[in-house]
VOPAGU-2260 file (C-alpha; in pm, 1 decimal, decimal comma):
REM VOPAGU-2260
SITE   aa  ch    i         X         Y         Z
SITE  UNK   A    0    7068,3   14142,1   13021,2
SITE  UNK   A    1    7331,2   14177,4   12738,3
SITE  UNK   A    2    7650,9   14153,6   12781,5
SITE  UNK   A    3    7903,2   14441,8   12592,6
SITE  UNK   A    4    8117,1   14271,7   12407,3
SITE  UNK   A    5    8486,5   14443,1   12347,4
SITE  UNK   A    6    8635,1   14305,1   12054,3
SITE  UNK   A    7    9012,6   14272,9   12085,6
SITE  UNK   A    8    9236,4   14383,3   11728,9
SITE  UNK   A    9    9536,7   14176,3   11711,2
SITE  UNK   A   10    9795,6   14199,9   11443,6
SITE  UNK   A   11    9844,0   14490,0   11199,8
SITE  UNK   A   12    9699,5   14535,1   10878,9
SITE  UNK   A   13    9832,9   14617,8   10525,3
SITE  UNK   A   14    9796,4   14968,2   10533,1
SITE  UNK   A   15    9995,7   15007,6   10879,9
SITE  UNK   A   16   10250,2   14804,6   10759,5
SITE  UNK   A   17   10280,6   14993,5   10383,7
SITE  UNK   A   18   10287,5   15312,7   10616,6
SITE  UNK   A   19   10567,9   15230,1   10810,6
SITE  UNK   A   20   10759,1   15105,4   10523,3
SITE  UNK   A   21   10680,1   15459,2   10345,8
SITE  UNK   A   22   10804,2   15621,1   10690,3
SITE  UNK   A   23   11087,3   15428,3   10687,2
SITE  UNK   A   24   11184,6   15440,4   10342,7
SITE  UNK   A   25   11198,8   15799,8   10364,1
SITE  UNK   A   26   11406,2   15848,8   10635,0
SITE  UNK   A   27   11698,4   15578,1   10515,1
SITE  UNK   A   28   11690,9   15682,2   10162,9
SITE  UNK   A   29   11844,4   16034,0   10232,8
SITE  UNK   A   30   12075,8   15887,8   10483,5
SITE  UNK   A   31   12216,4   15657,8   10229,8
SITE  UNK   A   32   12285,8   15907,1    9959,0
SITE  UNK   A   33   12474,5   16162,6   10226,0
SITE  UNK   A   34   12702,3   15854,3   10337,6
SITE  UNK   A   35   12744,4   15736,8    9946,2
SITE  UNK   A   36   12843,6   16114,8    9937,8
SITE  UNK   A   37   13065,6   16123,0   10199,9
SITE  UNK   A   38   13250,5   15818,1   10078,1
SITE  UNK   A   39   13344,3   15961,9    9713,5
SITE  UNK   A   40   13454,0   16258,2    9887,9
SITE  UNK   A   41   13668,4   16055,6   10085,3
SITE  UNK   A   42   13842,2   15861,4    9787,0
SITE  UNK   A   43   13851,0   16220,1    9611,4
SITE  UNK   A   44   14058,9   16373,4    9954,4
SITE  UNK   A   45   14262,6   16039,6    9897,5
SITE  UNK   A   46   14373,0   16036,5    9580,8
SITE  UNK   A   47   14465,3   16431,7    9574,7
SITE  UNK   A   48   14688,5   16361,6    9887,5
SITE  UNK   A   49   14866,6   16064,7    9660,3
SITE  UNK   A   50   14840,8   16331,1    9362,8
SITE  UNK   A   51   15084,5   16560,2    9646,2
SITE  UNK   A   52   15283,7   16297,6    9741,6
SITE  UNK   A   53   15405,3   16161,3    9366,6
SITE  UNK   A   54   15508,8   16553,4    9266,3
SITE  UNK   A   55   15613,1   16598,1    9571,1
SITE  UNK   A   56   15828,6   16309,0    9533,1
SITE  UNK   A   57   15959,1   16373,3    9189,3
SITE  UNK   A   58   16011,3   16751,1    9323,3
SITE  UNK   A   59   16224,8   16621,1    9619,3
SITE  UNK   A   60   16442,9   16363,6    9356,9
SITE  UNK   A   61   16526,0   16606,4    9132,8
SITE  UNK   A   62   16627,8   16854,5    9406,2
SITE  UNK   A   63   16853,6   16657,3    9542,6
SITE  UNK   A   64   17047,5   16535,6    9238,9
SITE  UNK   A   65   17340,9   16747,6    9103,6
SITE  UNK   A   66   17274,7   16944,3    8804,5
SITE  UNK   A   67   17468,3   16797,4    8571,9
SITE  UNK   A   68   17268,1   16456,9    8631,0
SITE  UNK   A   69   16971,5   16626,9    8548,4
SITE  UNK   A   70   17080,8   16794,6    8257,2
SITE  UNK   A   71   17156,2   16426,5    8116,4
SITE  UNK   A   72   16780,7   16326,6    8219,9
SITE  UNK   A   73   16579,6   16624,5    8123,4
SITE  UNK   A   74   16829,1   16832,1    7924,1
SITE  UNK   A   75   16588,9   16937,7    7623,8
SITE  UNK   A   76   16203,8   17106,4    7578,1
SITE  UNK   A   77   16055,5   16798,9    7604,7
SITE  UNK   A   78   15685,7   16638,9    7735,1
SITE  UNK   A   79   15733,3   16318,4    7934,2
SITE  UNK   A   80   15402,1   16120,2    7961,7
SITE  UNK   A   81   15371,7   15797,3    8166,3
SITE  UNK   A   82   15645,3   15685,9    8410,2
SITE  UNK   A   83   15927,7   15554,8    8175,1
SITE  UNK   A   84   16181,9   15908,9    8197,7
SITE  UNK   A   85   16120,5   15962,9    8537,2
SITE  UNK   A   86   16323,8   15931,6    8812,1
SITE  UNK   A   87   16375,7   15587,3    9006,1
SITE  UNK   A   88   16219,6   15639,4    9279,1
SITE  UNK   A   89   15947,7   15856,9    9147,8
SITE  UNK   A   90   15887,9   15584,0    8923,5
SITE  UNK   A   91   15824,4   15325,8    9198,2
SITE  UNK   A   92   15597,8   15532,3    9405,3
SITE  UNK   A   93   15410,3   15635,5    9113,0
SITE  UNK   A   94   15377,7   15246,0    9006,2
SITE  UNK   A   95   15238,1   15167,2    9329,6
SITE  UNK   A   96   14962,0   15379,4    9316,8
SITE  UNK   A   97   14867,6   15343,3    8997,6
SITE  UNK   A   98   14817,1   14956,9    9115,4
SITE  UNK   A   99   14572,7   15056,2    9389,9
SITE  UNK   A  100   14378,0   15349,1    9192,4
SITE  UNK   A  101   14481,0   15270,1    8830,5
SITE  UNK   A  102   14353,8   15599,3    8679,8
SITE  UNK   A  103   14683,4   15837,6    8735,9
SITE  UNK   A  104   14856,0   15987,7    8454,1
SITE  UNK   A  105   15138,1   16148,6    8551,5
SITE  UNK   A  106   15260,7   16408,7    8271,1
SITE  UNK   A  107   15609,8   16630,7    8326,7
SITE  UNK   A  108   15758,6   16936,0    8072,8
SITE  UNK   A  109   16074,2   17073,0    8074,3
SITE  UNK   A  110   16257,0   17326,9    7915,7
SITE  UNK   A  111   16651,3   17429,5    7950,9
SITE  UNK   A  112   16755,0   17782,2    7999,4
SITE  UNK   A  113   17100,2   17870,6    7913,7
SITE  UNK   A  114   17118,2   18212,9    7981,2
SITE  UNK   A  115   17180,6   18421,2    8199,1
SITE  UNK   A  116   17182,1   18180,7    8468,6
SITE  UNK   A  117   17172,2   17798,0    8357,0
SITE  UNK   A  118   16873,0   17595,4    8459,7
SITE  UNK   A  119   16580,4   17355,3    8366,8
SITE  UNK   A  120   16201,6   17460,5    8446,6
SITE  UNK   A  121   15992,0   17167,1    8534,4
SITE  UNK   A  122   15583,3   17209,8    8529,9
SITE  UNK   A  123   15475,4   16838,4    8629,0
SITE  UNK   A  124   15110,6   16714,5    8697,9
SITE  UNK   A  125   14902,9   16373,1    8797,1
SITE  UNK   A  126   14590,0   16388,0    8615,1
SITE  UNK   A  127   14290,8   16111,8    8698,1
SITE  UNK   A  128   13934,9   16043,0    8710,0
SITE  UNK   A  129   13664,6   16093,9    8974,2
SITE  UNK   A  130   13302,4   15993,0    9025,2
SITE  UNK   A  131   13215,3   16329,5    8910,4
SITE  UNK   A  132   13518,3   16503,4    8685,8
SITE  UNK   A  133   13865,0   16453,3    8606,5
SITE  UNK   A  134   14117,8   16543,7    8859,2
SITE  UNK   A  135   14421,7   16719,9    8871,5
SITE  UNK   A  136   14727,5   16847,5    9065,8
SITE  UNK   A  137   15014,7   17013,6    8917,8
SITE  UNK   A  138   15345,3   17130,3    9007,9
SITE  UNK   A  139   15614,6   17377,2    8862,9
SITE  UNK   A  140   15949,7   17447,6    8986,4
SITE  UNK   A  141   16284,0   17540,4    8850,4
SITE  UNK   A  142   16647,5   17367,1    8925,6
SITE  UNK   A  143   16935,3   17599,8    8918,5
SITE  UNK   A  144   17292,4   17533,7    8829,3
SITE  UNK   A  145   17469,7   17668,9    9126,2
SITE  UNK   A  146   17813,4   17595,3    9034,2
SITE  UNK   A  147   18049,3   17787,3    8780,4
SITE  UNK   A  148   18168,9   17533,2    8477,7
């Protein structure tokens, strides 16, 4: 009599292992663009908070100087690009960031009214650049002078 013989398969061959590379491939590949994704997001949500917080900043610094002091800075219609007219502290927060993003541009116009009531309008904004399009926060408010000459 004849014995059945079962043969045994060990191992894999190339087409099981080019099929579970396809598999896998197309399962991690989607994955990896949502995180990328989430991740530029991320930095975007960052650098509009730091965006905030410089006009904010500048906001608060002019606030709380006396009018006459602000007069002397900002007295005329005048553009102010970069960081050199702005206000001490403004300045140094602003310089910070720029060292860990380096793509703010902070831009600030101002304009003196005389009459009726005196007072300087300020319309400020941080501009920068983002995986996808330019960014950009702005901020206007207007400083009164509350005291009679």
């Amino acid at each position: 009599m004849k014995k059945n013989r079962i043969s045994v398969k060990r191992g894999l061959s190339l087409i099981e292992i080019a099929a579970a590379v396809l598999v896998f491939s197309a399962a991690v590949i989607p994955l990896y663009h949502a995180m990328s994704y989430g991740a530029k997001e991320d930095i975007h949500i960052d650098k509009i908070a730091v965006a905030d917080k410089i006009l904010s900043s500048f906001r608060d610094e002019i606030k709380n100087m006396d009018f006459k002091t602000v007069a002397g800075l900002y007295g005329t219609a005048r553009v102010y690009k970069g960081t050199e007219d702005m206000t001490p502290n403004t300045f140094k927060e602003f310089l910070k960031e720029k060292e860990k993003y380096k793509d703010f541009e902070f831009e600030a116009e101002t304009t003196k009214q005389d009459s009726p009531i005196e007072s300087i309008s300020f319309k400020a904004k941080v501009t920068w650049t983002s995986a996808t399009n330019k960014g950009e926060r702005k901020l206007a408010f207007v400083k009164v002078n509350t005291l009679t000459p």
